[in-house]
C-alpha positions as CSV (number, residue, x, y, z in Angstrom):
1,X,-18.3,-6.5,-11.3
2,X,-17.3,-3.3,-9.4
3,X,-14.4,-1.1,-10.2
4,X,-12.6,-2.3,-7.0
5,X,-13.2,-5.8,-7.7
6,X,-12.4,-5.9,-11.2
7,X,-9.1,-4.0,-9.6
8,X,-8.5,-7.1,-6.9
9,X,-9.1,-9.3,-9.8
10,X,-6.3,-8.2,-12.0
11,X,-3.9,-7.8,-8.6
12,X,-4.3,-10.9,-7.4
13,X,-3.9,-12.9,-10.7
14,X,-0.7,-10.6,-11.1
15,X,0.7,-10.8,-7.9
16,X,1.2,-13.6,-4.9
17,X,3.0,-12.0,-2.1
18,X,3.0,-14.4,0.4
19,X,5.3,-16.1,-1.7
20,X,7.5,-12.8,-2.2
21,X,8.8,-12.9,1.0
22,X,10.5,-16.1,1.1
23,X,12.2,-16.3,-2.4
24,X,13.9,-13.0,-2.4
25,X,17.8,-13.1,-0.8
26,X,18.7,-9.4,0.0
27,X,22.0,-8.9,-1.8
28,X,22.9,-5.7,0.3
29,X,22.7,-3.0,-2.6
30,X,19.8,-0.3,-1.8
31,X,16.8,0.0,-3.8
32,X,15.7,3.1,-1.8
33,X,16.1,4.4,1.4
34,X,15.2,3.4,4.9
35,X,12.8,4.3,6.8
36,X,12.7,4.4,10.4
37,X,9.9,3.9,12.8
38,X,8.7,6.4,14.9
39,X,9.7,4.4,18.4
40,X,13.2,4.5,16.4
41,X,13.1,0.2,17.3
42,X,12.8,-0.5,13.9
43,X,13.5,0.2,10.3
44,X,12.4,-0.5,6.7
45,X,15.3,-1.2,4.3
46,X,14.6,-1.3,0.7
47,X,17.3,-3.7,-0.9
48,X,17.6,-5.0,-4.1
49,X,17.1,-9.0,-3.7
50,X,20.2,-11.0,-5.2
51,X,18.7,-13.5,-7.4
52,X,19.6,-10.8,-10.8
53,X,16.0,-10.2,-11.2
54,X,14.5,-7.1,-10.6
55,X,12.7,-8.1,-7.6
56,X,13.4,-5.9,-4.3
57,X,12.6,-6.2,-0.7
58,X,11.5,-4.0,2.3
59,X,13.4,-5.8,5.0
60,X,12.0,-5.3,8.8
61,X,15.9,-4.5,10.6
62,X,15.1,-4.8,14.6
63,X,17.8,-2.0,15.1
64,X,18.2,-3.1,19.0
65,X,18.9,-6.9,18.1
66,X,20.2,-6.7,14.6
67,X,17.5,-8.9,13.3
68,X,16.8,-8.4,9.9
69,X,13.5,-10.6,8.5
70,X,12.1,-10.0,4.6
71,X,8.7,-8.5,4.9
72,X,7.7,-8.2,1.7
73,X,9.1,-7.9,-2.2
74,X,8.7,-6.3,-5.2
75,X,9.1,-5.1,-8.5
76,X,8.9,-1.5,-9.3
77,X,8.4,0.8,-6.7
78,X,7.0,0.7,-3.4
79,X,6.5,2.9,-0.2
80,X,6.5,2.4,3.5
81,X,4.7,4.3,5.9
82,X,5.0,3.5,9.9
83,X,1.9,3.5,12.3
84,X,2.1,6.2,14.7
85,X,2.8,3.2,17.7
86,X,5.4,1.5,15.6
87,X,3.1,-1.1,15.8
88,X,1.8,-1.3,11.9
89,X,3.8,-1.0,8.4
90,X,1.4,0.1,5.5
91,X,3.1,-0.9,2.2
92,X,2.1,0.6,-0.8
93,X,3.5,-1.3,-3.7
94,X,2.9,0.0,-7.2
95,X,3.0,-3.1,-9.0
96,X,1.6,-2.2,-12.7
97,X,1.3,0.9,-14.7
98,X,-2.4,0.5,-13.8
99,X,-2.5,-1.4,-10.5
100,X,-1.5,-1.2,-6.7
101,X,-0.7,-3.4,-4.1
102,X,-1.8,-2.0,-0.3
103,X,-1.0,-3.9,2.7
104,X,-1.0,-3.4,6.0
105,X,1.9,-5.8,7.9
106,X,2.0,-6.2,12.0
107,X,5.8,-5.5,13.6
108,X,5.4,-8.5,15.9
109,X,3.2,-10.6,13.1
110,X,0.4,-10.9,15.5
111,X,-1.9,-10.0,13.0
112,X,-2.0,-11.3,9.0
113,X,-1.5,-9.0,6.4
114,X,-4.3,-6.6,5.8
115,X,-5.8,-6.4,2.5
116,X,-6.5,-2.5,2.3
117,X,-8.6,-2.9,-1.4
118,X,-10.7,-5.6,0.2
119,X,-11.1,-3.8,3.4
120,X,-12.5,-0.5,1.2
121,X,-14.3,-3.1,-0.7
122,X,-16.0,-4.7,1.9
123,X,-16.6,-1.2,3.9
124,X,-18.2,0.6,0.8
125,X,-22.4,1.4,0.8
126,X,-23.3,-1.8,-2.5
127,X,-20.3,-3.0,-3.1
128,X,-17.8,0.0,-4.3
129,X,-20.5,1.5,-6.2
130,X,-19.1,4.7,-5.6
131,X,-15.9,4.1,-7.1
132,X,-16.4,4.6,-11.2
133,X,-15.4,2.0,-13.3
134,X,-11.8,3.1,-14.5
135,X,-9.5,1.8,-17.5
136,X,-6.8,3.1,-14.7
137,X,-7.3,2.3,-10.6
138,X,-4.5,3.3,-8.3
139,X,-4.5,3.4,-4.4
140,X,-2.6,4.6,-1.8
141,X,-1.8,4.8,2.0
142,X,-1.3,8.6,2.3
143,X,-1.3,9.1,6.2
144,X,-2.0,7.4,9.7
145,X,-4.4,9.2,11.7
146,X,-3.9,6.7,14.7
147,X,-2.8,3.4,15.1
148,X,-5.3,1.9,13.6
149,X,-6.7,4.4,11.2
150,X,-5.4,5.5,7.4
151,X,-6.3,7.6,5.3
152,X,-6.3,5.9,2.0
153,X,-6.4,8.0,-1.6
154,X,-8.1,5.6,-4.7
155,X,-7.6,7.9,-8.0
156,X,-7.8,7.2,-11.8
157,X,-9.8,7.5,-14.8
158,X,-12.4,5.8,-17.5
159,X,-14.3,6.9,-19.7
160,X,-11.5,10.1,-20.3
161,X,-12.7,11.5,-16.9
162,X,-10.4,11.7,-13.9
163,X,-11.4,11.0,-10.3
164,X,-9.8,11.4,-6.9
165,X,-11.6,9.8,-3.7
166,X,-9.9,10.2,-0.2
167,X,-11.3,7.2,2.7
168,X,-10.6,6.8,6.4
169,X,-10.0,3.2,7.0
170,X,-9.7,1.6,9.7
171,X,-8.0,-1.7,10.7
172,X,-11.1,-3.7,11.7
173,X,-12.9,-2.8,8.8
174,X,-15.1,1.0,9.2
175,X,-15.2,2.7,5.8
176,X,-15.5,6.9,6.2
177,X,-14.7,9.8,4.5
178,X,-12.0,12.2,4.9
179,X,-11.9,15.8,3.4
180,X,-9.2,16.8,1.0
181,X,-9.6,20.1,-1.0
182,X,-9.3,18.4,-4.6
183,X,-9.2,20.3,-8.0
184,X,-12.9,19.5,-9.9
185,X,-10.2,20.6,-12.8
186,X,-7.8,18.0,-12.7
187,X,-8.6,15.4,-9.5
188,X,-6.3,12.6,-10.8
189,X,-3.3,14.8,-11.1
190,X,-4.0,16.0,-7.5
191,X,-4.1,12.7,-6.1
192,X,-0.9,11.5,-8.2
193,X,1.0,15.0,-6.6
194,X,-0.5,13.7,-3.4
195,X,0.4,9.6,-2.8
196,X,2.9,8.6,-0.9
C-alpha cells in the first residue's frame, strides 16, 4: 500500500463530507475570517455551526443576492483559497494531527468535488512511489497558478526523516513538478512555515 493510499485510507474512514454539509446549521458566531473571491461576487465565511459541537462551516455567501449555502464543515481548522476566475474554492481542511482533507469545490456546482489526494495519487509515475511511507502525511493547496492549476505541498516524516514535495496539479488530472527552494536541513519545517 503506498504512502498516499494508506493516507486516503485513514481520511476517508475518518471523515464523510458529503454528509458535512447538510447537518451543520450556521449559528452566526465566526470561526475565522472571510475570505473573498477575487471577482469580489462571492465570499467564504467560516462560522461556527450551532448544534454545540465543535463542527464549523465555510459557508459560500453570493454577496450580490444574499445567498448563503453550506459548502463544506469541519472540525479543527481549515483554509480557503479562491481560483484566480472565481470559478473554483480549494479547501484545505486539517482534520487530524496527522491527516488532511483537500478538495476542490465548483462556485456554480457544475463540477463534483475534487479529490486532490486521489488526483496526486492517480497522476504519480507507480502509484505514489515517490512519496515515502510516513508515520505523518500532510497536504496542502499553497497557490493557483491558473484556473485550473495548483500548486499542491505533501510534507511529513517516517522513519525520523523529514520530507517536503511541491506538485503542479491540475483539475483534469496532469501530475508535474514545481520548484521551491527547500532546506535539505529541515524540509518538513519548511513546508509547515509554507502551507496555507
Amino acid at each position: 500500500m503506498t504512502a498516499i493510499n494508506k493516507f486516503a485510507c485513514i481520511t476517508l474512514m475518518a471523515t464523510a463530507p458529503a454528509a458535512w454539509a447538510e447537518d451543520c446549521v450556521p449559528s452566526g458566531h465566526r470561526a475565522g475570517p472571510s475570505v473573498l473571491s477575487p471577482d469580489r461576487h462571492y465570499e467564504i465565511e467560516n462560522v461556527i455551526c450551532s448544534k454545540g459541537t465543535n463542527e464549523r462551516a465555510l459557508v459560500l455567501h453570493n454577496v450580490n443576492s444574499g445567498v448563503r449555502r453550506t459548502l463544506y464543515t469541519y472540525t479543527r481548522d481549515a483554509t480557503v483559497l479562491w481560483s484566480p476566475d472565481s470559478h473554483y474554492v480549494a479547501i484545505n481542511d486539517y482534520a487530524g494531527s496527522d491527516y488532511t482533507n483537500n478538495l476542490v469545490y465548483s462556485v456554480d456546482q457544475s463540477e463534483p468535488p475534487i479529490d486532490l489526494q486521489k488526483q496526486l495519487d492517480r497522476g504519480l509515475p507507480e502509484h505514489g512511489r515517490e512519496i515515502p511511507e510516513a508515520d505523518h502525511l500532510y497536504m496542502s493547496v499553497i497557490k493557483w497558478r491558473s484556473g485550473e492549476q495548483l500548486e499542491f505541498l505533501v510534507w511529513g516524516h517516517g522513519g525520523g526523516k523529514g520530507f517536503c514535495r511541491c506538485y503542479l496539479l491540475s483539475l483534469t488530472g496532469k501530475v508535474g513538478h514545481c520548484q521551491l527552494r527547500i532546506p535539505k536541513s529541515n524540509p518538513e519545517d519548511y513546508c509547515e512555515r509554507i502551507k496555507k
